[in-house]
N, C-alpha and C positions, 0 to 999 in steps of 0.2 A: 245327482239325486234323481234325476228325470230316469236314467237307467235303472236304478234301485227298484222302482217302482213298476218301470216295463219288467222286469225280471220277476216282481212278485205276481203280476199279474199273468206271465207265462208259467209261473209254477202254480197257480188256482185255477188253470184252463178246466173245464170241463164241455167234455162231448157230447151233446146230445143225442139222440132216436135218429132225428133229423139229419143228422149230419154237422150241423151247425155247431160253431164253435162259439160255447158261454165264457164269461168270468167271471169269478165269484170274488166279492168283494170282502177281504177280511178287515179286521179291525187296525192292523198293522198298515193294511196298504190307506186305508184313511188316513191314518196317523202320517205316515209318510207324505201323502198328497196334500195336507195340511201343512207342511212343514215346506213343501214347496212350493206352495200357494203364501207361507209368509215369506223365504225367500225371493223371489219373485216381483213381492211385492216391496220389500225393504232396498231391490235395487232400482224400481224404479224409481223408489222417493231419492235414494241417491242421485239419479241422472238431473231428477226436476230438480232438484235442489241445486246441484253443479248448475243448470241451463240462467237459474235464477243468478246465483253468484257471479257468474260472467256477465250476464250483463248490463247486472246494478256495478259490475266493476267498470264497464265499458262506459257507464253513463257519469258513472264519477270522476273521470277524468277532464269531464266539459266540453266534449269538442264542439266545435261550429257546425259539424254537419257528421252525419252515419250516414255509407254509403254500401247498401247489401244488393248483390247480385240476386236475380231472379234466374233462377235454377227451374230444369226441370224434371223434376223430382219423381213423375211418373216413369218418365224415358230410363231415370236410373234405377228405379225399382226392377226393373224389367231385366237387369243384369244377374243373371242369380249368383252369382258369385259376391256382388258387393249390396243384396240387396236387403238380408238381415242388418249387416251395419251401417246400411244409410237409413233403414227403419229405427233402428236403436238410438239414430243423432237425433232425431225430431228437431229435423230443420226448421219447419211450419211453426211449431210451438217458438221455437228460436228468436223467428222473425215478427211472431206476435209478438211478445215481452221486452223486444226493442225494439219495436214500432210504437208502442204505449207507452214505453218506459223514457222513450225519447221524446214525446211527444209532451208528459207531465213536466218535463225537464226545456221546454220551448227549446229543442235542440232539432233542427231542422233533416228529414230524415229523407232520402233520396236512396229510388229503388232504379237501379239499374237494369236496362233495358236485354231480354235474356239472349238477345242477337249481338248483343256488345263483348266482341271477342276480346277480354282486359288480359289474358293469357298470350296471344298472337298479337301483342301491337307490342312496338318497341317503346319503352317509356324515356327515353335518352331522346331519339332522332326521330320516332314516326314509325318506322319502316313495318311492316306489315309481314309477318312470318306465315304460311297456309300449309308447309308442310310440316308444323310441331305439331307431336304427336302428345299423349297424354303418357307416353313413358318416360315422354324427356322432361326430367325433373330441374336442367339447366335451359335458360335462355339463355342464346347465344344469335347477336344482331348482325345480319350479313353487311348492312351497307356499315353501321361506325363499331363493330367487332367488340361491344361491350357483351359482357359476361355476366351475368346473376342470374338467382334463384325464381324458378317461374313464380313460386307463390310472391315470391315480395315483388317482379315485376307488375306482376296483375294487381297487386294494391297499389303501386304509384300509379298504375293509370286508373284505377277507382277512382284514387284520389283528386285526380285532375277531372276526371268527368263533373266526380262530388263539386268542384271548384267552376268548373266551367257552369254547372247548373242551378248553383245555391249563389 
């Protein structure tokens, strides 16, 4: 839709004396900019709405403690390649709505410190990994050779931090 509307406004170009290049606004191209000004708008009420749903999901379960990682989220803005879809997650809003939400709920909420490498530490033995990269989607423990998934590693050791601090 976003292109529809750069294409009408490249076919209403007009050139000035000046040199300068005008555009003239027809009645069409409103219509159209209206139409994606409601779409637009109807997906972000979908995202707030998803952000809601999870985690009045996550507080319904009752647990003893939520434990969220302190990211930072400027450092990854700065990636332009992931830096529209880390803007579209709205982590911030995220971490408000289950910071408050856990909070109504006396469910003790524990923000993890953002130098706490819960990716690099083996959750099994200890053993401390510094050359996993962010491509490697498998943890793999050099000293006792267990094997899992980075993302559920880094949640058992959330959890144990969660445990060690609550």
């Amino acid at each position: 839709m976003q292109r529809k509307v750069s294409k009408k406004y490249e076919i209403n170009k007009i050139e000035t004396k000046g040199g300068e290049t005008r555009y003239k606004k027809t009645r069409n191209i409103i219509k159209l900019e209206n139409q994606l000004k409601k779409l637009n708008q109807r997906l972000t009420n979908i995202r707030h709405n998803y952000s809601h749903q999870v985690t009045t999901e996550i507080i319904k379960r009752k647990p003893s403690f939520i434990v969220v990682e302190d990211l930072n989220v400027a450092g990854m803005m700065k990636n332009k390649h992931l830096s529209k879809a880390i803007g579209e997650q709205r982590f911030y809003e995220f971490y408000k709505q289950i910071q408050y939400k856990s909070e109504w709920n006396n469910i003790k909420f524990v923000v993890a410190d953002r130098y706490f490498s819960s990716s690099k530490i083996c959750s099994q033995c200890g053993s401390y990994n510094k050359d996993l990269k962010l491509s490697d989607r498998k943890y793999i423990c050099e000293c006792c050779g267990s094997v899992l998934d980075r993302d559920f590693n880094a949640s058992l050791n959330l959890k144990r931090y969660g445990q060690e601090i609550a």
